[in-house]
Biopython code that builds the backbone (N, CA, C, O; Angstrom):
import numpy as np
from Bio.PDB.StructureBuilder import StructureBuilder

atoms = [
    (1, "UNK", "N", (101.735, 92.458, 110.565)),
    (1, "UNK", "CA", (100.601, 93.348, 110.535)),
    (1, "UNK", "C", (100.871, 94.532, 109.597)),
    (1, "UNK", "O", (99.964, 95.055, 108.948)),
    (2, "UNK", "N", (102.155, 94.938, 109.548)),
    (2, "UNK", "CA", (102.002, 96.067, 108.910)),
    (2, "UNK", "C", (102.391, 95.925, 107.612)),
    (2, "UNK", "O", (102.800, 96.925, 107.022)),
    (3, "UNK", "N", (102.324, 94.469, 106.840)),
    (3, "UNK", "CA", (102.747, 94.082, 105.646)),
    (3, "UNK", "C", (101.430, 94.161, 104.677)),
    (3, "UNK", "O", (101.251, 94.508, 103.510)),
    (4, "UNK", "N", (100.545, 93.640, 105.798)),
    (4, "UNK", "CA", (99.198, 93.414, 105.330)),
    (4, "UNK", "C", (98.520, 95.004, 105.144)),
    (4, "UNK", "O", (97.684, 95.215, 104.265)),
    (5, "UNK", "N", (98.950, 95.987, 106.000)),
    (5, "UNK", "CA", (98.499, 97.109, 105.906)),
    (5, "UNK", "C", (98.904, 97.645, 104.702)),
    (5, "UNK", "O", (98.038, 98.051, 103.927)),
    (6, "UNK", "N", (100.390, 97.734, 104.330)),
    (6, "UNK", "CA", (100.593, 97.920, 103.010)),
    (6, "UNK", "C", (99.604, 97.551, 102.040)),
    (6, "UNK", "O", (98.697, 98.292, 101.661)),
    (7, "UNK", "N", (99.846, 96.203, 101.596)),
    (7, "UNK", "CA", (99.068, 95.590, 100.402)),
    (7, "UNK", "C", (98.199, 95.772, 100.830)),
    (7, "UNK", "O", (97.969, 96.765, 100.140)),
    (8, "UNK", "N", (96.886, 95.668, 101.796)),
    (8, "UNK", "CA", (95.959, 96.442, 101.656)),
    (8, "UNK", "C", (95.209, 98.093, 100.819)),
    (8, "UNK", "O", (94.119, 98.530, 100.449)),
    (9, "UNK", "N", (96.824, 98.554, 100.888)),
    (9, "UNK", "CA", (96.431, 100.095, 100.223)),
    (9, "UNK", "C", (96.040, 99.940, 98.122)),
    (9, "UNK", "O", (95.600, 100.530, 97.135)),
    (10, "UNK", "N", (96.718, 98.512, 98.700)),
    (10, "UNK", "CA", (96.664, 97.888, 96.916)),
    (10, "UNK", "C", (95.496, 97.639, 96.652)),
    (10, "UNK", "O", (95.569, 97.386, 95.450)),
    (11, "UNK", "N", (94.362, 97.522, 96.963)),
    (11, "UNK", "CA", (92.797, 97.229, 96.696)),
    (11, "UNK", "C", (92.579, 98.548, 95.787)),
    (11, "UNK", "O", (92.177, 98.383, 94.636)),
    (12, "UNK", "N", (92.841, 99.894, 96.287)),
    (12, "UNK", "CA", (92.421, 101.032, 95.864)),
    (12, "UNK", "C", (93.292, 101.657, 94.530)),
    (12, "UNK", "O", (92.796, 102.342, 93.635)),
    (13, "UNK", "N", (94.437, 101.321, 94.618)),
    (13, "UNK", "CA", (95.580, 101.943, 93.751)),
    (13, "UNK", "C", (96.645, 100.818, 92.746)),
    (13, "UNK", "O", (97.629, 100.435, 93.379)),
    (14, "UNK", "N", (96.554, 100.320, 91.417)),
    (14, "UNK", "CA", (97.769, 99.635, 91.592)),
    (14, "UNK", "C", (98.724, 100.043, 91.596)),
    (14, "UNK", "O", (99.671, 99.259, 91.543)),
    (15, "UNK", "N", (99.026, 101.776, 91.676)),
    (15, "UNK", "CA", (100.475, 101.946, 91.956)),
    (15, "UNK", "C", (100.726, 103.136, 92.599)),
    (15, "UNK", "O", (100.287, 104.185, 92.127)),
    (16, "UNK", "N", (101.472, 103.115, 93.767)),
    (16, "UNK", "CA", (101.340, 103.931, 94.840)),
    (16, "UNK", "C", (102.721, 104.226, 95.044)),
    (16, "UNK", "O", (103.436, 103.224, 95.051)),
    (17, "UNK", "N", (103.534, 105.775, 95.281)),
    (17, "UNK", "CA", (104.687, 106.184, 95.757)),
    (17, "UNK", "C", (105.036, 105.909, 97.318)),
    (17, "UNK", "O", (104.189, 105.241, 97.911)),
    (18, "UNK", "N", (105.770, 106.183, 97.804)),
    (18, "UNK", "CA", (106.773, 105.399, 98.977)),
    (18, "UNK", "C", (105.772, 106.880, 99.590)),
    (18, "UNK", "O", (105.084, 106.467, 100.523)),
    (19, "UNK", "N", (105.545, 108.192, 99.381)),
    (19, "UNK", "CA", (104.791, 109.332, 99.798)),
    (19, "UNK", "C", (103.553, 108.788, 100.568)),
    (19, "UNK", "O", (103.209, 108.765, 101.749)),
    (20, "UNK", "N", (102.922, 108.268, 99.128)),
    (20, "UNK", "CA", (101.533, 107.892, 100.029)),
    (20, "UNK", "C", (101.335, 106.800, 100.197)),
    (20, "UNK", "O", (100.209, 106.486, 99.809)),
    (21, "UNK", "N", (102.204, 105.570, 100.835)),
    (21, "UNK", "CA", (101.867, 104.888, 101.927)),
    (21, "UNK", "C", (102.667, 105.448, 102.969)),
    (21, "UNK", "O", (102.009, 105.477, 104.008)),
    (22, "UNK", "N", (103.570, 105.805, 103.081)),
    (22, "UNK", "CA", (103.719, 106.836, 104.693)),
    (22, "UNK", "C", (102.711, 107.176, 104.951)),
    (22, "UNK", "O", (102.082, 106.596, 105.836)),
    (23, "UNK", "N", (102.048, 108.534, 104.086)),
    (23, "UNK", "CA", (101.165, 109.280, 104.433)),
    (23, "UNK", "C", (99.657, 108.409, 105.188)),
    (23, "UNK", "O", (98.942, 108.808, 106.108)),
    (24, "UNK", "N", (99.570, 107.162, 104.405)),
    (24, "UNK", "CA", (98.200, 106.684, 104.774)),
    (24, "UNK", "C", (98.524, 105.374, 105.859)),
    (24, "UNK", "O", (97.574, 104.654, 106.165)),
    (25, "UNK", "N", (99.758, 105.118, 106.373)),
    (25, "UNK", "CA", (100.141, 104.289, 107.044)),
    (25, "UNK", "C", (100.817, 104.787, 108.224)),
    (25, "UNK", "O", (101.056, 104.119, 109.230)),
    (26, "UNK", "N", (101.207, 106.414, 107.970)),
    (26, "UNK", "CA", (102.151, 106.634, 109.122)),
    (26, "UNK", "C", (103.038, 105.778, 109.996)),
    (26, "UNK", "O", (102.871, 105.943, 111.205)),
    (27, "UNK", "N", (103.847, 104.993, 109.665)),
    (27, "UNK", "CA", (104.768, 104.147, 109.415)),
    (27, "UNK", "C", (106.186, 104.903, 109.671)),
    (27, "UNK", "O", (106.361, 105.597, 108.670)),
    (28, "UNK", "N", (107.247, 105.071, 110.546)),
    (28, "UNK", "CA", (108.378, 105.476, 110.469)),
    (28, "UNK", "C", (109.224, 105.242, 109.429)),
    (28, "UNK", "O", (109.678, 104.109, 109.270)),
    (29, "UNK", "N", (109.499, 106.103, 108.722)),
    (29, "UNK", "CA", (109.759, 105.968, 107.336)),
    (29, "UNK", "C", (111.203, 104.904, 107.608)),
    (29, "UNK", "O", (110.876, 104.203, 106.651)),
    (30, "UNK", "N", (112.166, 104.396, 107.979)),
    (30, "UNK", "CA", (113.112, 103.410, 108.246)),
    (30, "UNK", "C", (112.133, 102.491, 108.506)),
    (30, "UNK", "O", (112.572, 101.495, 107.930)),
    (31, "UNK", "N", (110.777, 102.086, 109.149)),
    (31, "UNK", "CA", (110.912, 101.145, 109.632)),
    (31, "UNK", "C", (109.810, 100.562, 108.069)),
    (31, "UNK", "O", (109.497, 99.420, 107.735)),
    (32, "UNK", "N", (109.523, 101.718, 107.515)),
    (32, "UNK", "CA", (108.368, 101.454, 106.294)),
    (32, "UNK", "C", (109.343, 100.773, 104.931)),
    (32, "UNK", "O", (108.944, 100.077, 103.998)),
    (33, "UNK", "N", (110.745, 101.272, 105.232)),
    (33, "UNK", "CA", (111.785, 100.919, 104.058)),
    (33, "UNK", "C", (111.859, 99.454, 104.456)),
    (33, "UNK", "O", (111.371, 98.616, 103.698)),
    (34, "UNK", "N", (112.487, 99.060, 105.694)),
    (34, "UNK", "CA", (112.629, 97.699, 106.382)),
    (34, "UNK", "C", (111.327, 96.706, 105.400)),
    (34, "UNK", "O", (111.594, 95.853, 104.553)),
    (35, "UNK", "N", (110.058, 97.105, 105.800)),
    (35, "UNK", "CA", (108.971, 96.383, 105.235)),
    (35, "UNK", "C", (109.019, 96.442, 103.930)),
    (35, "UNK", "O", (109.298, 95.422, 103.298)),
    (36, "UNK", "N", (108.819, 97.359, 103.438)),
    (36, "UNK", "CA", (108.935, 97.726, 101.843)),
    (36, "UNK", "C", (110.107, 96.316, 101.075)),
    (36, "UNK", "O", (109.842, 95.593, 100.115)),
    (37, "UNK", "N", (111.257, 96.330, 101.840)),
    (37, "UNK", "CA", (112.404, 95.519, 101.421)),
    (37, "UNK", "C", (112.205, 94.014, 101.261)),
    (37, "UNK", "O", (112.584, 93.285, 100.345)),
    (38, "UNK", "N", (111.419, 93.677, 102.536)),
    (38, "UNK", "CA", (110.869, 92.307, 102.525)),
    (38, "UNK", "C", (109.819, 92.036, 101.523)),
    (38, "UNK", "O", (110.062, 90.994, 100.916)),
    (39, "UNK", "N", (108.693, 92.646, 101.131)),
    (39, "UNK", "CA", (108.026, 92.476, 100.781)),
    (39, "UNK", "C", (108.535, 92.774, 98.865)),
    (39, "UNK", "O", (108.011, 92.191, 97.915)),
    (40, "UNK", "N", (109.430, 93.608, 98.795)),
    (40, "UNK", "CA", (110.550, 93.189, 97.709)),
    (40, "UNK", "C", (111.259, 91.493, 97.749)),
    (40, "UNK", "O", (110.903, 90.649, 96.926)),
    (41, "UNK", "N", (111.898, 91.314, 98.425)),
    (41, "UNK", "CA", (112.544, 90.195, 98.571)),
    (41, "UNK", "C", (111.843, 89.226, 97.849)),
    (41, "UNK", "O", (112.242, 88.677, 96.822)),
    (42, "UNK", "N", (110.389, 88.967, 98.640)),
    (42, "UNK", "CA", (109.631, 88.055, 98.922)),
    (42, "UNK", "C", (108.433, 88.186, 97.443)),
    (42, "UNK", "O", (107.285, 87.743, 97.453)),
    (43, "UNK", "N", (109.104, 88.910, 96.268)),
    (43, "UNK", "CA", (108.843, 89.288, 95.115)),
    (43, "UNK", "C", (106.452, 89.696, 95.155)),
    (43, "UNK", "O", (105.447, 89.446, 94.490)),
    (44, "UNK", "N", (106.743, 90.190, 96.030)),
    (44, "UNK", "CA", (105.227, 90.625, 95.702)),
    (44, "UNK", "C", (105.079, 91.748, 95.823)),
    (44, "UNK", "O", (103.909, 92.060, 96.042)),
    (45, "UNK", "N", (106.000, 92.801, 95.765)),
    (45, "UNK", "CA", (106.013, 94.101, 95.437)),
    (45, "UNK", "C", (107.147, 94.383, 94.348)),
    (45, "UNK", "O", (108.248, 93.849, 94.213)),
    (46, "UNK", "N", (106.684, 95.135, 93.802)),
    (46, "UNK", "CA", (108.418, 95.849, 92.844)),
    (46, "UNK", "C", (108.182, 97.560, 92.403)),
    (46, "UNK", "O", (107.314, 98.255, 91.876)),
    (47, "UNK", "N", (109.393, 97.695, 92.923)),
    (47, "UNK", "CA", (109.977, 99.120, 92.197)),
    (47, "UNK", "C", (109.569, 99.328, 90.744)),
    (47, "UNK", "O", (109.911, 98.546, 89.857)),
    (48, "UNK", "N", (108.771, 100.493, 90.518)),
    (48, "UNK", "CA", (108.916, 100.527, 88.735)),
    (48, "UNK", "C", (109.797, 101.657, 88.447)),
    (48, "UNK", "O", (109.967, 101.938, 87.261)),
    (49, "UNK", "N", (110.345, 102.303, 89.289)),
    (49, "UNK", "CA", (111.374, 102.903, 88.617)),
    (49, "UNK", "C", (113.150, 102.379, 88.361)),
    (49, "UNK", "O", (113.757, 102.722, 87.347)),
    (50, "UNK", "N", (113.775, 101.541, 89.430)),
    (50, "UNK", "CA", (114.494, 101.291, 89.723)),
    (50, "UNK", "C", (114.800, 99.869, 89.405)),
    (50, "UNK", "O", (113.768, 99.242, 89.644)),
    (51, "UNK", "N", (115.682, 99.102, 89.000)),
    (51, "UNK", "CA", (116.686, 97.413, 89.741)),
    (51, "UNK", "C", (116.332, 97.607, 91.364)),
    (51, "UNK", "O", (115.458, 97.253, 92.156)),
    (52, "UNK", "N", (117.773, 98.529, 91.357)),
    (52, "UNK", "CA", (118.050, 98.455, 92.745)),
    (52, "UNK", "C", (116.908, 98.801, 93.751)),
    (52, "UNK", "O", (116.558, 99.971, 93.597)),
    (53, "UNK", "N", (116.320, 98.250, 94.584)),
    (53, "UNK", "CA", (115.962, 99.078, 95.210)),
    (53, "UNK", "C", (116.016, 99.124, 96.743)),
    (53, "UNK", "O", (115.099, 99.007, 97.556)),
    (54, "UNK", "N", (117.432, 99.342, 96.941)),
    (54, "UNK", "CA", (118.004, 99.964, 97.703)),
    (54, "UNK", "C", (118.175, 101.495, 97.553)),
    (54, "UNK", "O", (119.111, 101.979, 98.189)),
    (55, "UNK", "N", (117.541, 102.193, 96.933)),
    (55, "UNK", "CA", (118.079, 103.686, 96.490)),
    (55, "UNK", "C", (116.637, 104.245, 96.486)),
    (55, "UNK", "O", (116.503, 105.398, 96.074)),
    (56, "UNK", "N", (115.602, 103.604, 96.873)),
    (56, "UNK", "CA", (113.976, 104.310, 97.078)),
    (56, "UNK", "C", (114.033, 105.481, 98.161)),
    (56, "UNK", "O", (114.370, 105.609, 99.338)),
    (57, "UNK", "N", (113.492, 106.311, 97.066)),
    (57, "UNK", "CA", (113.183, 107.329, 97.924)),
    (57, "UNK", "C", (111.555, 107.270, 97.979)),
    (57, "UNK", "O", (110.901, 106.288, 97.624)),
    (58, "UNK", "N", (110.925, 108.676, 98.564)),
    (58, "UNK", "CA", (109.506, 108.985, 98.802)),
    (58, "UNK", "C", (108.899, 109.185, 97.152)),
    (58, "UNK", "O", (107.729, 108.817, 97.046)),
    (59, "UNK", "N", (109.411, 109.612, 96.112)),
    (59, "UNK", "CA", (109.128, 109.419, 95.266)),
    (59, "UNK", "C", (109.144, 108.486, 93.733)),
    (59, "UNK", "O", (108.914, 108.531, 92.525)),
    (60, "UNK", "N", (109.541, 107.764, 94.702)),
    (60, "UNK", "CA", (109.901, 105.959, 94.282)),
    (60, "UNK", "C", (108.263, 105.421, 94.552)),
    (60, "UNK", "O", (107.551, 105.469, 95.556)),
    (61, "UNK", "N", (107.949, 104.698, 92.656)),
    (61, "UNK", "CA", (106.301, 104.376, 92.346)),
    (61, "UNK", "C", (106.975, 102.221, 92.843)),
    (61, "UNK", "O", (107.886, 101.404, 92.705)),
    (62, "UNK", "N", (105.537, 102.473, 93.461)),
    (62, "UNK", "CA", (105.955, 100.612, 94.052)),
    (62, "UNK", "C", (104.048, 99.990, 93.188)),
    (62, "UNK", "O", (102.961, 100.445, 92.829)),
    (63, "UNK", "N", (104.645, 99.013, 93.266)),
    (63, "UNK", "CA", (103.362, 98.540, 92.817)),
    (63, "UNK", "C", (103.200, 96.601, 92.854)),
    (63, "UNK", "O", (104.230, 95.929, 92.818)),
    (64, "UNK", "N", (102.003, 96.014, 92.918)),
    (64, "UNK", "CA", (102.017, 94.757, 93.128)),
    (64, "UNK", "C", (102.691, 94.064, 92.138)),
    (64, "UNK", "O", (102.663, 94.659, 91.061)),
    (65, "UNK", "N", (103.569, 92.514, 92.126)),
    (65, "UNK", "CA", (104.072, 92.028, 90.742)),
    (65, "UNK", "C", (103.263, 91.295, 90.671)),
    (65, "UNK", "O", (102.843, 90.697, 91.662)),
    (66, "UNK", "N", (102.707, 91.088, 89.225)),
    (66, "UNK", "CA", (102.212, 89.972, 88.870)),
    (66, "UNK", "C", (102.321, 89.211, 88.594)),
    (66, "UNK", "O", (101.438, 88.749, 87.872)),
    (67, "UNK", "N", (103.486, 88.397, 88.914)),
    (67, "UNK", "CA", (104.531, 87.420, 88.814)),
    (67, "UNK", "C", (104.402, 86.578, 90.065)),
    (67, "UNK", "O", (105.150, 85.605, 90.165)),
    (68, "UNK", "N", (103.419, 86.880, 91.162)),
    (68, "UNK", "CA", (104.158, 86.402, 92.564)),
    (68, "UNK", "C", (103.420, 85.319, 92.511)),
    (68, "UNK", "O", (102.275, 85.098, 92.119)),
    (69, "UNK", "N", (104.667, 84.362, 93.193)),
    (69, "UNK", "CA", (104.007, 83.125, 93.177)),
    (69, "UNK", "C", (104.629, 82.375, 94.517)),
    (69, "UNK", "O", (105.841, 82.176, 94.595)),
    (70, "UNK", "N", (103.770, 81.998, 95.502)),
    (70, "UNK", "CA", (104.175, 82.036, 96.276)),
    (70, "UNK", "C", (105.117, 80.186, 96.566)),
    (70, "UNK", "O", (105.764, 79.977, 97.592)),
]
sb = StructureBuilder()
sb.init_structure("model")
sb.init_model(0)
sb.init_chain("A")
sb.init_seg("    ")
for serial, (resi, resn, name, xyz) in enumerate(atoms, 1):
    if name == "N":
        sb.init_residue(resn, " ", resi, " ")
    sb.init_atom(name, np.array(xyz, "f"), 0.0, 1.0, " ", f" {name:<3s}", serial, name[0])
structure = sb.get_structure()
């Protein structure tokens, strides 16, 4: 549920900081990284600032890949 809430925020924005989906998800920020990670993994999100992204902070820009293929 709360994966879908994410990418949902993607209709409005294609690229949104780790800030404002907290802000519009209120999401415990550990448990928003947890999701964030999978949905990395699972290549339908990506970091545009970073490789790693293990090192996201709140001002870390995420955005949909257009690469995903499921």
């Amino acid at each position: 549920m709360y994966q879908m809430m994410i990418l949902l925020l993607f209709n409005n924005s294609l690229e949104l900081t780790i800030e404002k989906i907290y802000d519009q998800t209120q999401i415990e920020f550990d448990l928003l990284l947890q999701i964030l990670n999978s949905l990395f993994r699972s290549k339908i999100l990506i970091s545009t600032q970073s490789i790693d992204q293990t090192n996201l902070d709140m001002n870390s820009t995420i955005k949909l890949s257009n690469n995903f293929i499921r």
